[in-house]
PLY file of the C-alpha trace (Angstrom):
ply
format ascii 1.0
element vertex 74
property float x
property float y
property float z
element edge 73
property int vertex1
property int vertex2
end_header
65.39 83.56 -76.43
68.90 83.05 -75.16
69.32 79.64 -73.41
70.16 81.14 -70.18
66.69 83.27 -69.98
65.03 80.09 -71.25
66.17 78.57 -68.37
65.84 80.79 -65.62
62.14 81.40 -67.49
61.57 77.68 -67.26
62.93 77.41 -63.60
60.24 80.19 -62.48
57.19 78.28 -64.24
58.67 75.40 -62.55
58.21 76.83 -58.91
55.59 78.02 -59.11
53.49 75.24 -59.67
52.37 74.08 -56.22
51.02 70.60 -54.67
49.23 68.54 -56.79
49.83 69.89 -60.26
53.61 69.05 -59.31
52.31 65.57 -58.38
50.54 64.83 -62.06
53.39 66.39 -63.87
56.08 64.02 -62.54
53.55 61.55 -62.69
53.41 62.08 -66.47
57.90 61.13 -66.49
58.93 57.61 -67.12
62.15 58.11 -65.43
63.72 54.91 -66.91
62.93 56.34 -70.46
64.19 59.59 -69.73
68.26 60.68 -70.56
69.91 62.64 -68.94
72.75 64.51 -70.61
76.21 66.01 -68.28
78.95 67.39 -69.32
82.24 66.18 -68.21
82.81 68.49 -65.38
79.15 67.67 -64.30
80.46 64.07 -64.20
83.09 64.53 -61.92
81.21 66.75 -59.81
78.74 63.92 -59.42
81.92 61.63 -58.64
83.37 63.35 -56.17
80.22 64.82 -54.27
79.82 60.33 -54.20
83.23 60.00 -52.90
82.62 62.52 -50.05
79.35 61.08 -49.05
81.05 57.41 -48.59
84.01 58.92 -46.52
80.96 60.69 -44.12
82.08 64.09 -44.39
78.98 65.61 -44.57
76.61 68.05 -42.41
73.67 67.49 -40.50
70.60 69.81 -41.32
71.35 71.19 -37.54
74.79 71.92 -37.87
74.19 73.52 -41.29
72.36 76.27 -39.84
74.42 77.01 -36.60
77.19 77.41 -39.16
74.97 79.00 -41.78
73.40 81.40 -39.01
77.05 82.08 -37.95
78.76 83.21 -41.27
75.99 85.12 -41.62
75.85 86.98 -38.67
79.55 87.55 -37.85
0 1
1 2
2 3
3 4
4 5
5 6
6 7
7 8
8 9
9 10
10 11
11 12
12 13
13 14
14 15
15 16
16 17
17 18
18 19
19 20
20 21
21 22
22 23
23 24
24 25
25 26
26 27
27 28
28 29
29 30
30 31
31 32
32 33
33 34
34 35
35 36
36 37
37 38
38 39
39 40
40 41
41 42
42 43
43 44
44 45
45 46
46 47
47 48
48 49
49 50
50 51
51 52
52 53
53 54
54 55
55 56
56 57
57 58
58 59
59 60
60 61
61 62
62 63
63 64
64 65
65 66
66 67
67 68
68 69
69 70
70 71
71 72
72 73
């Protein structure tokens, strides 16, 4: 199976496990055991989505809609 249809195969499982099951599965993950491999442009994605955080120039949940709603809409 290609790796993208793997994915997007593995994504659907993924959602639609509901409530509990969800619960026991993550459960089951020793996050401090568990690597993590990015790529370089995932990297500095990570680094600069940091960056913006610190300065505060984010969205509130509210605001997200409005503007959401309004590009939306017209």
């Amino acid at each position: 199976m290609e790796a993208n249809n793997l994915r997007y195969s593995l994504l659907d499982k993924l959602i639609s496990i509901r409530g509990q099951k969800i619960n026991e599965l993550i459960g089951n993950i020793d996050i401090e055991k568990t690597e993590i491999k990015v790529t370089d442009a995932q990297k500095q994605m990570l680094i600069n989505s940091e960056e913006i955080i610190r300065k505060g120039n984010t969205i509130n949940d509210e605001n997200l809609n409005e503007e959401e709603s309004k590009w939306l809409n017209g």
